[in-house]
N, C-alpha and C positions, 0 to 999 in steps of 0.2 A: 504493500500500500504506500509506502512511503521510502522505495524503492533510492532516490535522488534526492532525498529529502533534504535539507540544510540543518538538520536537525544531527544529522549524522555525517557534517562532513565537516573536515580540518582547511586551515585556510592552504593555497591560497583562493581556493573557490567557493569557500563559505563565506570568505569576507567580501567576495566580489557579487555574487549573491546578494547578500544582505544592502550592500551599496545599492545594487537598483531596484530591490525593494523598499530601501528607504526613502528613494526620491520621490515615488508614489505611495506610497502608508506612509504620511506624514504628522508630525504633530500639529501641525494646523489643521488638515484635512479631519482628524479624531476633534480636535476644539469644537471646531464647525459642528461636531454632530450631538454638542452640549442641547440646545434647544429642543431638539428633534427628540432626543433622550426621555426628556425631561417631559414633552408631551405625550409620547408614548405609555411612559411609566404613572404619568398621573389620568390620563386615559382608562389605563388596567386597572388601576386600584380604586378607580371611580365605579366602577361597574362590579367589584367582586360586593359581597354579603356579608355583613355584619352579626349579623344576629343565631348564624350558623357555621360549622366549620370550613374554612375554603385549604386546599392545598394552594401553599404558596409556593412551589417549586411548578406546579402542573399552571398554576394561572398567572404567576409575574414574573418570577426566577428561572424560566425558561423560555416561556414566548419574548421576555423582552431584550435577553442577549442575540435571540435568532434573527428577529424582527431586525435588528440593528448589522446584526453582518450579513445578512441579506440584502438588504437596502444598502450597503459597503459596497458588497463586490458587486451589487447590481442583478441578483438574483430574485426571477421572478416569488413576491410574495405568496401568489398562490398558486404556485409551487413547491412551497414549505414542506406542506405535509410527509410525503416519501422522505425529503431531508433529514427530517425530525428523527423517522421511524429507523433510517441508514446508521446516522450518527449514533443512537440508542444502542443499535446492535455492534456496531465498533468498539463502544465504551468496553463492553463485556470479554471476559474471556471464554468464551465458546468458538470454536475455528468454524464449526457450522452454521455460524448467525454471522461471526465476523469474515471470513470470505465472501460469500452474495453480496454481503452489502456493500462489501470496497468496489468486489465488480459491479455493481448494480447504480453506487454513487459516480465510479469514475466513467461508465456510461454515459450519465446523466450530465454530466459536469466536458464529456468529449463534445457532446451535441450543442451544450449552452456557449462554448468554446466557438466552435462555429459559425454561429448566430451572432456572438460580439462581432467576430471576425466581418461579419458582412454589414451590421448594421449595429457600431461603436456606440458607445456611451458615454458618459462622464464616471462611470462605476468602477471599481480598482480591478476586476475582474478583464473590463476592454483595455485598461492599462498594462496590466501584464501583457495578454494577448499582442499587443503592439510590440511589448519588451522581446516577446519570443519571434513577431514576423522580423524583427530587426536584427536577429541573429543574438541577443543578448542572452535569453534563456535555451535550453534545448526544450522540445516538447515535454521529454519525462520532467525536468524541470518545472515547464509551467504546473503542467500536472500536481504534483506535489506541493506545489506552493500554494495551487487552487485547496487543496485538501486540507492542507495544515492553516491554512487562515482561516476558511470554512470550520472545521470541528472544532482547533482550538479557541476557536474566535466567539465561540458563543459558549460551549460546555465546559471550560473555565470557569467565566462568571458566573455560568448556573452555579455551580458548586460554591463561589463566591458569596452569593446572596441569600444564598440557600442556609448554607452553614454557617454563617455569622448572624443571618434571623434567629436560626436556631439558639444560638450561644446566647445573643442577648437577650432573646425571650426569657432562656432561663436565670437567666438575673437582671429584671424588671430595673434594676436602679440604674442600669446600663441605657436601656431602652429609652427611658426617659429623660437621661440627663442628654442622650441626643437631639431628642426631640424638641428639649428645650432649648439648647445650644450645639446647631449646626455646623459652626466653625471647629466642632469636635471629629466630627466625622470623617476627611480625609486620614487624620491621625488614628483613629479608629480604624477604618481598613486595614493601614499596615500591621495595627495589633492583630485582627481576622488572618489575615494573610499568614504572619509568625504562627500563632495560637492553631490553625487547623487549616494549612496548606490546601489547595485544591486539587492539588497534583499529588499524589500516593509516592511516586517513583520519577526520579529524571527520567529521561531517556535513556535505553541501554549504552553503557560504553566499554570498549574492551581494553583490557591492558596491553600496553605496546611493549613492558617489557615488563619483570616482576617489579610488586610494589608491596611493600612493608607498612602493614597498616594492624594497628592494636595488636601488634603482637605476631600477626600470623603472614604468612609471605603468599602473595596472590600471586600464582605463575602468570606468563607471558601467555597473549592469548585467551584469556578469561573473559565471560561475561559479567560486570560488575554494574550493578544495579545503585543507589545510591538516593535513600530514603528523607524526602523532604520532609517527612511530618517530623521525624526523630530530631531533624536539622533545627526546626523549629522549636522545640522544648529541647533545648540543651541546657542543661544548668552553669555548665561554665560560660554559655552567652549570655544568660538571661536569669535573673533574680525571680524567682515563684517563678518558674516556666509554664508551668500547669494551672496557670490561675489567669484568666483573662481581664486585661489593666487596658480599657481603651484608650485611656489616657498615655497607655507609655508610648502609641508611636514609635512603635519599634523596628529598629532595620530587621531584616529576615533573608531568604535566600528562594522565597516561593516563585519567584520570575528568573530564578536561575543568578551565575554570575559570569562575569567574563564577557570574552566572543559572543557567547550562546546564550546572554543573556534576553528574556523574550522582546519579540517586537511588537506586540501587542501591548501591551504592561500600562500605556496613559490609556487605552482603550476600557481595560479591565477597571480600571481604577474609576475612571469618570463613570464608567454604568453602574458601578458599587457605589460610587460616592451618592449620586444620582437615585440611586433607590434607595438607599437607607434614608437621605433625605424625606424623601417620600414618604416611606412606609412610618417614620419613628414621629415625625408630624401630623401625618393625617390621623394615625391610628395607636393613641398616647396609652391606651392602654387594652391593648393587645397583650394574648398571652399563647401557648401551648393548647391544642385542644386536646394532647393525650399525654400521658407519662413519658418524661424522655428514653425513657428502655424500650418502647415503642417505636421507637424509629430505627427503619432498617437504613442502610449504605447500599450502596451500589457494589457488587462482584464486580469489581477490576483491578488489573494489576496496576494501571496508570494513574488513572485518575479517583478521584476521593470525593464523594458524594451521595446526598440524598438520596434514598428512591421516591420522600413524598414529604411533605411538611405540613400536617393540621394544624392550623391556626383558628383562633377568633378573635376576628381582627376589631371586633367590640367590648372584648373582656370579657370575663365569665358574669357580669350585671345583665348582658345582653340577652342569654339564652332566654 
C-alpha cells in the first residue's frame, strides 16, 4: 500500500519529496481552512441531541477530519462514503479487510487521478497531479502521497478528538476550565497529544546495523517498531506522566521528530484546536454517557483509537 511511501524513505529522496510537497500543503493554505473549520464543526454540533446519548466519534470526531481532507485534496464529498468504509478496514489488522480495501481505495483514487488530470482544480490533489505530469513525482509516488494525506489526514484527528473528549470528560474541571478560557486550549492539545498519542507505533524501521538499546543488542536487519504512547508517559521526561495537566503544554514526540517529522501537524492541530473550542463552549456541561471500562479501542497495530464515544452533550440534568 505504501509501496514509495516517504514515510519509509532516507534522504536524499525523502527530503526532495517533502520539498514539493511542501510548496503545495502549505501553512497558509491549512490557515485558510481556519473558517471553513470552524463552520463545519459548529454546523455538526448544532444538529447533534442533547437530551440523549450521541457518539461523538460517529457524529463530529470523524465526519469532521474527513469532511476537511476531502475538500483539501479536492475529493468529491459524496463520495465519502466507500472512503470512510476503505480507511476503516486499513486501520485494522486483518490482511483480508486490509488488502480489498488498499486495492479497492487505490482504484478509486487511479480514476479520480484522471479526472484532475483532464479537468484541474485548485484542490492539492490537481497539485500533485501536475507535480507528477512535470516529471517531479513518479506515478507510485503520487500514488502514495495521495494515500498517506488521505488516511492520515483525517484518522489522526479522529483519534485526536476523540480521545482527548474522552480524557476531559473524565475530569469535568478540565472540560470546563476550557470552556471558560479558550486561550487554554492550543496548550491543551499538546498535553492530548503527550498524555495519549494517536498513533500506537511509528512507522516500521529497520536496523542498518546492530544497535545497543536497554541492555540488549538489536542485530542488523531487524524490524524495530518504536512505541509512541510509552514515549509519551516517560517519567524521566515528564513529572506525573500519567496524570493529565492541560495546562502543562507539553513538548511530546506524537508528530514524530527529525526529517520524518509529520507534515500535517498545523493541520491536526487547528481541527483539535477548532473543536474543542466548540465542543467545551457550547456544551459546559457534558459528560460520559457510560462507564469509562466501557469503551473499546480500535484493533490496530498503528494507530490508537476509539471504536465509539457516548456522550450527553446536556449532562446527566438533561435525561
Amino acid at each position: 500500500m505504501f509501496g514509495d511511501s516517504i514515510l519509509f524513505m532516507d534522504d536524499p529522496r525523502h527530503g526532495e519529496l517533502r520539498a514539493l510537497v511542501s510548496k503545495v500543503f502549505t501553512l497558509r493554505r491549512v490557515q485558510e481552512l481556519g473558517p471553513r473549520i470552524e463552520r463545519l464543526a459548529a454546523g455538526m454540533l448544532g444538529e447533534l441531541p442533547r437530551r440523549r446519548p450521541v457518539d461523538l466519534i460517529e457524529h463530529f470526531a470523524f465526519p469532521l477530519p474527513l469532511i476537511v481532507i476531502c475538500e483539501l485534496l479536492g475529493v468529491p464529498l459524496d463520495e465519502r462514503g466507500p472512503l470512510r468504509e476503505w480507511t476503516a478496514a486499513l486501520m485494522e489488522d486483518d490482511p483480508d479487510r486490509v488488502l480489498p480495501a488498499s486495492r479497492e481505495m487505490q482504484d478509486y483514487f487511479d480514476k479520480l487521478i484522471v479526472a484532475k488530470r483532464g479537468t484541474p482544480d485548485d484542490g492539492l490533489l490537481s497539485a500533485l497531479v501536475t507535480l507528477s505530469d512535470n516529471g517531479d513525482l513518479t506515478g507510485g509516488e503520487l500514488m502514495d502521497m495521495v494515500f498517506l494525506l488521505f488516511v492520515a489526514g483525517h484518522e489522526t484527528s479522529t483519534n485526536l478528538i476523540g480521545k482527548g473528549a474522552r480524557h476531559l470528560l473524565a475530569a469535568p474541571r478540565w472540560w470546563r476550565l476550557l470552556g471558560r478560557r479558550p486561550a487554554l486550549i492550543p496548550g491543551a492539545v499538546e498535553e492530548m497529544l503527550r498524555f495519549d498519542c494517536p498513533v500506537r507505533m511509528a512507522p516500521y524501521r529497520w536496523t542498518t546495523e546492530p544497535v545497543s538499546y536497554g541492555g540488549v543488542v538489536i542485530p542488523a536487519g531487524e524490524v524495530v517498531l518504536v512505541c509512541l504512547l510509552s514515549a509519551g508517559r516517560d517519567p524521566a521526561q515528564y513529572r506525573e506522566p500519567d496524570e493529565l495537566a492541560p495546562h502543562r503544554a507539553a513538548k511530546h514526540l506524537s508528530f514524530g521528530q527529525g526529517m520524518h517529522y509529520c507534515l500535517g501537524a498545523p493541520l491536526a492541530r487547528l481541527e483539535a484546536e477548532i473543536a474543542f473550542t466548540a465542543l467545551t463552549r457550547q456544551f459546559p456541561d457534558a459528560c460520559l454517557a457510560v462507564d469509562e471500562t466501557q469503551l473499546q479501542y480500535k484493533q490496530s497495530v498503528v494507530m490508537h483509537g476509539l471504536e465509539s464515544l457516548p456522550v450527553l452533550l446536556g449532562g446527566r440534568q438533561s435525561r
